[in-house]
SEGU-909709 format. One line per 10 residues: number of its first residue (from 1); for each residue y, z, x of C-alpha. Coordinates in Angstrom, 1 decimal. Example, Ala and Ser with C-alpha at 12.3 -4.5 7.8 and 13.67 -1.06 7.14 Angstrom:
REM residues 2
1) -4.5:7.8:12.3 | -1.1:7.1:13.7
REM end
This chain:
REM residues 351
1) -5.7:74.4:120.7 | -5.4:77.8:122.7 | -2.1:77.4:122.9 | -2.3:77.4:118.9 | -4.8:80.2:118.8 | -3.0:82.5:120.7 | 0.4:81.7:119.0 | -1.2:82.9:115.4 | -2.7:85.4:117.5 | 0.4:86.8:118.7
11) 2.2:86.0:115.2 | -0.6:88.2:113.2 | -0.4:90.8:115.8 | -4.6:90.8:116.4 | -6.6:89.3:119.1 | -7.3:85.2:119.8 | -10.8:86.3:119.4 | -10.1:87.4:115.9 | -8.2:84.7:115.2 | -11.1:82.2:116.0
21) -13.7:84.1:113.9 | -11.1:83.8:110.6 | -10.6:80.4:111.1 | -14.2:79.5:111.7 | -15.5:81.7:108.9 | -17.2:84.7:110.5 | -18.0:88.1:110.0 | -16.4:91.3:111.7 | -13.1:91.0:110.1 | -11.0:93.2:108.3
31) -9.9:91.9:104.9 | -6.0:93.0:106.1 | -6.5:91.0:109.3 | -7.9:88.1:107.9 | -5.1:88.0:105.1 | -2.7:88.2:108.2 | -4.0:85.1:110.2 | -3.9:82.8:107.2 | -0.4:83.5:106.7 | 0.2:83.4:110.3
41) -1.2:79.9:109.8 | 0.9:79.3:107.1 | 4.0:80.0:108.6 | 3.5:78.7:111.8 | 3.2:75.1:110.1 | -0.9:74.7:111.1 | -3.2:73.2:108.5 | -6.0:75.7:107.9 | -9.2:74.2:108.0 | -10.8:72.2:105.1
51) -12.9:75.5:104.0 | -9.9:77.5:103.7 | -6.8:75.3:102.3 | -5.6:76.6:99.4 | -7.7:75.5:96.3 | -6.8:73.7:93.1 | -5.4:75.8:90.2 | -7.1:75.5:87.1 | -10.3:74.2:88.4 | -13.7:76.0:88.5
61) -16.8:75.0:90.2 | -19.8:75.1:88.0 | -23.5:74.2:89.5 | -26.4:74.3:87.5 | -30.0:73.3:88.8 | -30.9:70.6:86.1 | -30.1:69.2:82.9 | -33.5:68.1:81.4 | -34.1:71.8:79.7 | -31.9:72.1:76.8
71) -30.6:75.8:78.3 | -29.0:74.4:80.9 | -26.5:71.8:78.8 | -26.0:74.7:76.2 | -24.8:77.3:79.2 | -22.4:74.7:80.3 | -20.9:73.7:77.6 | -20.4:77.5:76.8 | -18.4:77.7:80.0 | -16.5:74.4:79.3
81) -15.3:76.4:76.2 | -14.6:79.8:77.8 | -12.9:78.4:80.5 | -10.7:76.2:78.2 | -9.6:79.2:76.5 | -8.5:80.6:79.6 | -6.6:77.8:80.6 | -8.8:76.2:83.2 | -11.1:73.0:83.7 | -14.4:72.6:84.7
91) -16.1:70.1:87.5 | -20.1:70.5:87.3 | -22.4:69.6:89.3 | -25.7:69.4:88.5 | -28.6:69.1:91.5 | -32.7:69.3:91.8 | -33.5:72.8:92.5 | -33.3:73.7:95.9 | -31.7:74.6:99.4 | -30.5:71.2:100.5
101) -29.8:70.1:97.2 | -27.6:73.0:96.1 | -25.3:73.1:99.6 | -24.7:69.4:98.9 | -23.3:70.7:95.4 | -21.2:73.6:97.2 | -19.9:71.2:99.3 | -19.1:68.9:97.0 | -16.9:71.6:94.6 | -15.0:73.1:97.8
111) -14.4:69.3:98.6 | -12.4:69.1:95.2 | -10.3:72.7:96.0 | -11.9:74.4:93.3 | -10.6:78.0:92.8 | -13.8:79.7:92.1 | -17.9:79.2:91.7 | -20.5:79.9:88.7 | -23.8:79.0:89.9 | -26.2:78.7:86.7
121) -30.3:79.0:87.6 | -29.5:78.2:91.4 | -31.4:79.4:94.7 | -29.8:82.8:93.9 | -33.2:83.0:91.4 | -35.0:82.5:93.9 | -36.1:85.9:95.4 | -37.6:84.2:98.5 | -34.7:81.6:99.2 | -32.5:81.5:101.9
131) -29.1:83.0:100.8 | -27.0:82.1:103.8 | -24.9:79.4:102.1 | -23.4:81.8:99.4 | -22.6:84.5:102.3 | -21.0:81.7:104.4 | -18.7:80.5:101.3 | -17.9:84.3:100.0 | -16.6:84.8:103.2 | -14.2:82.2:102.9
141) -13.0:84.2:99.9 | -14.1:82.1:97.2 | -15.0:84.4:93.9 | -18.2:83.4:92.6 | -20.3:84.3:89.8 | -23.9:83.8:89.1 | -25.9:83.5:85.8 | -29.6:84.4:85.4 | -30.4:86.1:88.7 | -29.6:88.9:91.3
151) -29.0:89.2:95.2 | -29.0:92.3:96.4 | -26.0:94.0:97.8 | -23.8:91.0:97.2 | -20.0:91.1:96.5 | -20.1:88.8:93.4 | -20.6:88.9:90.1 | -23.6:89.1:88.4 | -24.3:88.1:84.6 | -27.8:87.9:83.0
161) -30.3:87.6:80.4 | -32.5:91.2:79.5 | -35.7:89.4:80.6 | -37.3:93.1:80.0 | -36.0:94.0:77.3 | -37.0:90.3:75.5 | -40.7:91.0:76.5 | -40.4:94.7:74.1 | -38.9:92.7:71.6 | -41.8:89.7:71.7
171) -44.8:92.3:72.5 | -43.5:94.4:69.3 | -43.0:91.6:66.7 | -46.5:90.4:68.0 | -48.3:94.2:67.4 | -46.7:94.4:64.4 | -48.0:91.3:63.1 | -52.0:93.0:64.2 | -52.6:91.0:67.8 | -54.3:93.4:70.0
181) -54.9:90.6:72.9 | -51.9:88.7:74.2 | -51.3:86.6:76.6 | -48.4:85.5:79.0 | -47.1:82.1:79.9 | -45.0:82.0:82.6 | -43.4:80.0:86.0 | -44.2:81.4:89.7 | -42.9:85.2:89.8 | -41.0:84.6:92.8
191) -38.2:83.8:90.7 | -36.2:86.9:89.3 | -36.2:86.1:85.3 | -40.0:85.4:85.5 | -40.9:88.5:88.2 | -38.9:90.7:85.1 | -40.3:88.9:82.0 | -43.7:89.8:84.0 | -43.1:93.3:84.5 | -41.6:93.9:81.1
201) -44.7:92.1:79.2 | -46.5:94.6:80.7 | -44.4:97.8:80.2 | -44.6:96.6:76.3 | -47.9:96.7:76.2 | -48.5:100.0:77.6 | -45.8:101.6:75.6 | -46.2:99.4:72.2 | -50.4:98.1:72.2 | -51.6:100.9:74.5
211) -55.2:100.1:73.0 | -54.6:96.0:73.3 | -55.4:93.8:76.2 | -52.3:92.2:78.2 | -53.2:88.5:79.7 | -51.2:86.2:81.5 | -51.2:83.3:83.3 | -48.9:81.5:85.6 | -47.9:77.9:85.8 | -44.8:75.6:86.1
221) -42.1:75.4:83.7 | -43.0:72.4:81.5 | -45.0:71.4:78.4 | -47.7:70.3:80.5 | -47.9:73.8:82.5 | -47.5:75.6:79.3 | -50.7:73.7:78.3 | -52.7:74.4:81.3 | -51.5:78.1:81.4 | -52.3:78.8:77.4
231) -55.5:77.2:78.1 | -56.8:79.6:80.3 | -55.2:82.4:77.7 | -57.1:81.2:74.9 | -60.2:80.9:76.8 | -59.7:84.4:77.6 | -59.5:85.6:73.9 | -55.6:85.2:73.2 | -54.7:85.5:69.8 | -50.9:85.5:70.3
241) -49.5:84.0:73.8 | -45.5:84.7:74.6 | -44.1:81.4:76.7 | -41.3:82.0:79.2 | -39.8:78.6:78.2 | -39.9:76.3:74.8 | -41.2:73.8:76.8 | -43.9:75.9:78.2 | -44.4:77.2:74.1 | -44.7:73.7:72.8
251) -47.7:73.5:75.7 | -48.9:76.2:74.1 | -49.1:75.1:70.5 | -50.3:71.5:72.5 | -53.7:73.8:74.0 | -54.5:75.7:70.3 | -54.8:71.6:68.5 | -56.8:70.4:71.6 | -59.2:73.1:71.0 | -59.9:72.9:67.2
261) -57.3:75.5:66.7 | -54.4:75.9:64.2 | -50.7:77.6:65.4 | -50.1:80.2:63.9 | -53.3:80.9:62.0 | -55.7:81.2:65.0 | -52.9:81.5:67.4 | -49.5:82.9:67.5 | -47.2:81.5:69.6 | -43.6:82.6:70.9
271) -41.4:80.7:73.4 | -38.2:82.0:75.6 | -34.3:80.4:75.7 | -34.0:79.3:71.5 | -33.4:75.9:72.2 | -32.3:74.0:69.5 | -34.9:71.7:69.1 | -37.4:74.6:68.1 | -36.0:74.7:64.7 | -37.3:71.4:64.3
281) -41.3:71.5:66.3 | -44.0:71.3:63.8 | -44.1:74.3:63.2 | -41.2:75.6:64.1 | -40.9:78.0:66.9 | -40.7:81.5:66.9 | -38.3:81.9:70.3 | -36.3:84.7:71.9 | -32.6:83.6:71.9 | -30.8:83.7:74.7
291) -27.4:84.9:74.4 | -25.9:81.7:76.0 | -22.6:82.1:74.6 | -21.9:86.1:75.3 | -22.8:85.3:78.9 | -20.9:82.6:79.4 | -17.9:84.6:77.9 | -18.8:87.8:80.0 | -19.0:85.3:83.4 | -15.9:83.4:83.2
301) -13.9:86.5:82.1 | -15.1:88.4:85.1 | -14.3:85.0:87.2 | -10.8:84.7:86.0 | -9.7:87.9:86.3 | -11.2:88.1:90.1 | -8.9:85.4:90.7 | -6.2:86.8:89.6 | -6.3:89.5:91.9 | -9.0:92.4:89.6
311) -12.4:92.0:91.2 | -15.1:92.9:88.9 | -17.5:95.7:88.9 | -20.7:94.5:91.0 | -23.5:95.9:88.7 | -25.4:93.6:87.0 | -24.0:93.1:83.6 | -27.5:93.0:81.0 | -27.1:90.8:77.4 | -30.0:91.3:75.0
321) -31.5:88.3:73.5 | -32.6:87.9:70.0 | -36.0:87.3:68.4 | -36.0:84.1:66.3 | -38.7:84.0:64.1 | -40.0:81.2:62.6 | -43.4:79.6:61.2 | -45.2:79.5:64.8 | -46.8:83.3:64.4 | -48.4:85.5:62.0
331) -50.6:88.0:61.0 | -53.9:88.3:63.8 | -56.9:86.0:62.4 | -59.4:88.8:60.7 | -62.4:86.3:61.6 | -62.4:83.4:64.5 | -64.6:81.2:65.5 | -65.0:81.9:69.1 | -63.6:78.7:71.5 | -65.6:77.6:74.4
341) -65.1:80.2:77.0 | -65.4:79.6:80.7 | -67.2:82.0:83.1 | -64.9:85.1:83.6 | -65.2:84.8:87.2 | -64.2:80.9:87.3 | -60.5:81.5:85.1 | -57.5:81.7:87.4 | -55.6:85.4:86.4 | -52.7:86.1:89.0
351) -52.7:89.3:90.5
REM end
C-alpha cells in the first residue's frame, strides 16, 4: 500500500501524507489537491474507496425521519415530482428520528452511489445533535440539501418553512377575531422550527396584542401531547391556542370536549403543516399551510444545479406559509363559564 500511496503521491505532485488524508476523508485539504489525488487515482488504475467512487447519475438520496405525519409523505412526493422534471430518480429512506438511525440511512444511500442528499426533518433539526456524520460525508464532496432546519456555518444548502413569520400570521387572524389570551402548543424547543415558532409567538404578541396575555405550553408532537399541552392552556384561561402540528391541534380540540367545551365557540383552535385531512376534522381545521411544494421546488433546484458544477448561495432560503382558515376559530366568547382551574403554582409553564 505505500508503494501505492506514494505513487499517487508522486503522480499528484503533493505529499503521501496528503494523499492518505483524501483517501480517508479528512480535513486539511485543499479543494485543488484533493481534485488532483482522485484523478491521480483514476489514472493510475486504483479503485478509490467505497465513499468516494463515482456515484450513480440520475439518482438522489432522499431521508426523511418518519412517515406517520402526513407532512412528511407530502414533502416527498413533492421531491419525487421536482426531481422527475429534472430528469432524476429518487431512492428514500425513511428512519426513526435519531443519530444511529439516520447514519444507517446515509449509509444506506452512498451504498446505492447516489449523486446528492436531501435530508427532510433529520438530526440537522436538532440544535443539540451531534452533526459529525453530515461534516464527514460533505467532505467526501457529496452536495446535500436540508429541509426544515439550519446548522450553522455549513457548506450546504438550506431550505425552510418561515416558522416566524407563521406565528404573526396565526397571532393576527386570532386578535382580529377579539382573543386577548392565547396559548401555544408546541414540541421540545430544542428543535429549530419549534425554538422559532416559540420566539415568533411571542414577538406577535408584543407587536400585534400588546395588552393580551401570551401562554404556552410544551409537549411532544402527537394528538395525545397536543391534549396534555392545551389542557394546561385552557386551564390557564386560553381562549384561542395555536398548535405547532395538526396532530397536536386535533389534541387540542380533543382537551376543549373533555372539559364541557365547544371548538370554536369557547375555544379557537389553529394547527401548523395543512395537512390534508384537516379539511375533513369535525370541525375543520383552521391550519397554517406549509408551502411543501415551493420548497421542494427551491431544494431540488439548488441540488441539481450544485451538481452540475453552480454551488448555491449558503443563506437560508425563507418560504412563507399560508393561513387556512376554516370552521375551528372564531370570534372571542363575550361570556364563559370559567373551567376548573388548577392552582397557578401546580401548572407546568416552560421557561
Amino acid at each position: 500500500m505505500g508503494g501505492r500511496l506514494s505513487d499517487i503521491a508522486s503522480y499528484a505532485g503533493v505529499s503521501v501524507a496528503t494523499v492518505s488524508r483524501v483517501l480517508n476523508g479528512r480535513d486539511g485539504v485543499s479543494d485543488t489537491a484533493r481534485r488532483n489525488v482522485l484523478t491521480a487515482v483514476d489514472v493510475l488504475g486504483y479503485t478509490r474507496p467505497t465513499l468516494l467512487q463515482s456515484r450513480a447519475v440520475g439518482l438522489i438520496g432522499v431521508s426523511v425521519a418518519e412517515l406517520t405525519n402526513p407532512i412528511f409523505p407530502a414533502y416527498v412526493q413533492a421531491i419525487e415530482r421536482t426531481l422527475h422534471s429534472f430528469g432524476y430518480s429518487q431512492l428514500l429512506s425513511t428512519r426513526n428520528l435519531g443519530l444511529p438511525a439516520e447514519q444507517a440511512s446515509i449509509n444506506l444511500l452512498q451504498q446505492h452511489g447516489v449523486s446528492g442528499m436531501i435530508f427532510v426533518c433529520g438530526i440537522h433539526s436538532d440544535s443539540t445533535a451531534d452533526t459529525t456524520q453530515y461534516h464527514k460525508l460533505r467532505r467526501t464532496g457529496m452536495p446535500l440539501a436540508f429541509i426544515n432546519g439550519h446548522i450553522d456555518g455549513f457548506d450546504a444548502i438550506f431550505v425552510s418553512d418561515d416558522d416566524i413569520t407563521a406565528m404573526h400570521i396565526a397571532v393576527r387572524h386570532l386578535a382580529a377575531l377579539g382573543h386577548t389570551h392565547i396559548g401555544l402548543a408546541l414540541g421540545p424547543t430544542r428543535y429549530i422550527p419549534a425554538a422559532r415558532k416559540r420566539r415568533g409567538f411571542h414577538e406577535a404578541m408584543h407587536r400585534i396584542a400588546p395588552d393580551g396575555t401570551a401562554d404556552e405550553q410544551i409537549a411532544d408532537y402527537s394528538v395525545e401531547g397536543g391534549q396534555a399541552a392545551s389542557v394546561a392552556l385552557i386551564q390557564r384561561g386560553c381562549t384561542a391556542i395555536i398548535a405547532a402540528s395538526d396532530f397536536m391541534a386535533l389534541g387540542a380540540v380533543r382537551a376543549a370536549r373533555s372539559r364541557g367545551l365547544d371548538v370554536p365557540a369557547d375555544i379557537s383552535v389553529i394547527g401548523y403543516d395543512g395537512s390534508t385531512v384537516t379539511a375533513f376534522t369535525h370541525p375543520p381545521l383552521t391550519t397554517i399551510q406549509q408551502p411543501v411544494d415551493a420548497i421542494a421546488q427551491a431544494t431540488v433546484r439548488a441540488l441539481v444545479e450544485e451538481i452540475g458544477g453552480a454551488p448555491a448561495p449558503r443563506t437560508e432560503l425563507l418560504f412563507t406559509p399560508e393561513l387556512v382558515v376554516r370552521n375551528s376559530t372564531s370570534s372571542g366568547p363575550k361570556i364563559r363559564a370559567p373551567a376548573v382551574l388548577a392552582p397557578r403554582n401546580q401548572a407546568q409553564h416552560p421557561v
